[in-house]
C-alpha positions as CSV (number, residue, x, y, z in Angstrom):
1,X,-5.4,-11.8,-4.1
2,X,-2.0,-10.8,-4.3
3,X,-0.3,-7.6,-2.2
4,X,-0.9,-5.2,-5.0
5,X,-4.5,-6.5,-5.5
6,X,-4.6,-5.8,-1.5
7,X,-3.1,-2.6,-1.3
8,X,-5.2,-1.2,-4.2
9,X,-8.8,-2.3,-2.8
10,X,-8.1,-1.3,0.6
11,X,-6.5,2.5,-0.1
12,X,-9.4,2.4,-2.8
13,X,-12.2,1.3,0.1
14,X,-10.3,4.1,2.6
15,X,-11.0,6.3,0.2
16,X,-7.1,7.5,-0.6
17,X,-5.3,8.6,-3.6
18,X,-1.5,6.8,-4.1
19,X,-0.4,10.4,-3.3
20,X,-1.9,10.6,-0.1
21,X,-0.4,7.1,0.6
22,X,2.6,7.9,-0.6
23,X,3.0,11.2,1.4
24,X,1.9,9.1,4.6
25,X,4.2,6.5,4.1
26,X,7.2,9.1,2.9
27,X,7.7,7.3,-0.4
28,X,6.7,8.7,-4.2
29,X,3.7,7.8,-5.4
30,X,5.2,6.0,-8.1
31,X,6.6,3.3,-5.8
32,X,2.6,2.6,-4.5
33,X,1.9,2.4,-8.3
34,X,4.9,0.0,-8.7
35,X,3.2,-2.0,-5.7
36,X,-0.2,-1.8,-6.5
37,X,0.9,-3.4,-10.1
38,X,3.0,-5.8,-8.9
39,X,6.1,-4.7,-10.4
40,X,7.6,-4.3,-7.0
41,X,7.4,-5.2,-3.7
42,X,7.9,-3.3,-0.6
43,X,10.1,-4.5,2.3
44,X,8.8,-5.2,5.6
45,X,9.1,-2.0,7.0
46,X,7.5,0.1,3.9
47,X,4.6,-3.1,4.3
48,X,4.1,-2.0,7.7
49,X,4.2,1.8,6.8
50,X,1.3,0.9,4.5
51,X,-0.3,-0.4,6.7
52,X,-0.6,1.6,9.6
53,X,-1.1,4.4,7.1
54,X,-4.4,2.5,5.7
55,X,-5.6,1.5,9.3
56,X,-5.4,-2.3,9.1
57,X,-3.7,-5.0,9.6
58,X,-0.5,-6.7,8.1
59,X,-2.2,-9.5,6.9
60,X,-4.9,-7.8,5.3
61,X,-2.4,-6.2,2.6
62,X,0.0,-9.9,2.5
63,X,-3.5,-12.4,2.7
């Protein structure tokens, strides 16, 4: 699985809309959409955002 892949099947499994992401990570929630597809990726920082924002780890959204 890919970051997108990731992303989407854990804020899915979290039970969080891309809104509610994006509010938590202070982006739009087309930028998570843009993620989730693939489209585009986020830089280190917004990775860690999402991740502390979705309660795991780093690696679980990159592996």
């Amino acid at each position: 699985m890919n970051f997108g892949e990731n992303l989407r099947r854990i804020r899915l499994e979290k039970g969080m809309t891309q809104v509610e992401l994006a509010k938590a990570v202070e982006v739009k929630q087309p930028i998570i959409a843009q993620y989730e597809r693939g489209s585009k990726q986020p830089t280190v920082a917004t990775a860690q955002a999402i991740a502390r924002a979705l309660g795991c780890e780093l690696m679980e959204l990159v592996g």
